[in-house]
C-alpha positions in Angstrom: 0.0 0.0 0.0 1.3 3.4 -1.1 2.3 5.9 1.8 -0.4 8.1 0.4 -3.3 6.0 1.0 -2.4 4.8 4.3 -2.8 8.8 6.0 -5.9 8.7 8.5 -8.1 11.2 8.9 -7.6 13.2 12.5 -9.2 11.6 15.6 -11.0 15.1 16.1 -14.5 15.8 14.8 -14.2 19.1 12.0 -16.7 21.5 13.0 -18.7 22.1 9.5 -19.5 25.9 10.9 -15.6 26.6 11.3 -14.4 25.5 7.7 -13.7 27.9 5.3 -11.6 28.3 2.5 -8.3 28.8 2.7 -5.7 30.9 0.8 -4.6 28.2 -1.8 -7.7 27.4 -3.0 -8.2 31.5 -3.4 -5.0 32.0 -5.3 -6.0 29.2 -7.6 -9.2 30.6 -8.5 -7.5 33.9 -9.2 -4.8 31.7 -11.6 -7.3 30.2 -13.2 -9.3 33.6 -14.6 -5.8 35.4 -15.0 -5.4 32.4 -17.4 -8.7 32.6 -18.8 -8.6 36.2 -19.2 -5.0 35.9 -21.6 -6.3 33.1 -23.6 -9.1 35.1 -24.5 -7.2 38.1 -25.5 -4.9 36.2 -27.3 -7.7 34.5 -29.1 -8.7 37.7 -30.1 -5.9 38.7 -31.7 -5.6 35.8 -33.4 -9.1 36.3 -35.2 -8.4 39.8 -35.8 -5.5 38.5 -38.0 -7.7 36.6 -40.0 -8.4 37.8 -43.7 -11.6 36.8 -44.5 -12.8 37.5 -48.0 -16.3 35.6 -48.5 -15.8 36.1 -52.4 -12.3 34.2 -51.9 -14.6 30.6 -51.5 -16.2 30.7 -54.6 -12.7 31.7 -56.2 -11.1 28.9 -55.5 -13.5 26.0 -55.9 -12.7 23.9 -58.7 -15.1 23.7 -61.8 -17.5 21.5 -62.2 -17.2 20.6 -65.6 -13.5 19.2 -65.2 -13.6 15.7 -65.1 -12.3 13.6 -62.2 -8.9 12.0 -62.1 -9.3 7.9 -62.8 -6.9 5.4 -60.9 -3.9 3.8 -62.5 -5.7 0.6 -62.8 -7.7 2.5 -65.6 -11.0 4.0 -66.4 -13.0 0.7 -66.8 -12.3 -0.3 -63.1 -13.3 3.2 -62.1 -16.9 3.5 -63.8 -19.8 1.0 -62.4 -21.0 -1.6 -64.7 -25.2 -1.2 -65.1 -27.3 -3.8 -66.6 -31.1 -3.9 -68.0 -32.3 -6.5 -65.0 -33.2 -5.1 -62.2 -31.5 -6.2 -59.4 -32.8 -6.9 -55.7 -32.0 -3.8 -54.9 -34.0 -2.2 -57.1 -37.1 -4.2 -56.8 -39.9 -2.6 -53.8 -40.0 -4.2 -50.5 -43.6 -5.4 -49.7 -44.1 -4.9 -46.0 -47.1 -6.8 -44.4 -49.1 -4.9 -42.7 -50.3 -5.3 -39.2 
């Protein structure tokens, strides 16, 4: 058994009206919204940085009259075979009805 797990708690009863919070638990509190405070002024920054030009999406998207690129393997493995049967798939499910 680890040291840790082996400390008791005092003999003594803890009066629930006496605790209070002590000074640790104050500066961590205080730590934690300095920290909170600087990420989000950073962050801020950071998105004022940010050139956003909503014309720049439509730019850059690529046509859609360009074909796509086939695989090595060639362009007959890349297109799907269709037939004149229809397949399983195709057929309606009937579904009795209740």
């Amino acid at each position: 058994m680890s040291p840790l797990l082996s400390i008791s708690l005092p003999a003594t009863e803890i009066d629930p009206n006496s605790v209070r919070p002590g000074w640790v638990a104050l500066l961590i509190v205080l730590a934690l919204g300095a920290a909170t405070f600087l990420l989000w002024r950073n962050m801020a920054k950071q998105l004022k940085r940010i050139d956003f030009d909503p014309d720049a999406g439509a730019r850059d998207r690529a046509p859609s009259d360009v074909p796509p690129t086939t695989s090595p393997a060639g362009a007959d493995a890349a297109e799907p075979k269709t037939t004149d049967k229809a397949t399983d798939a195709d057929r309606p499910v009937d579904h009795p009805t209740n």
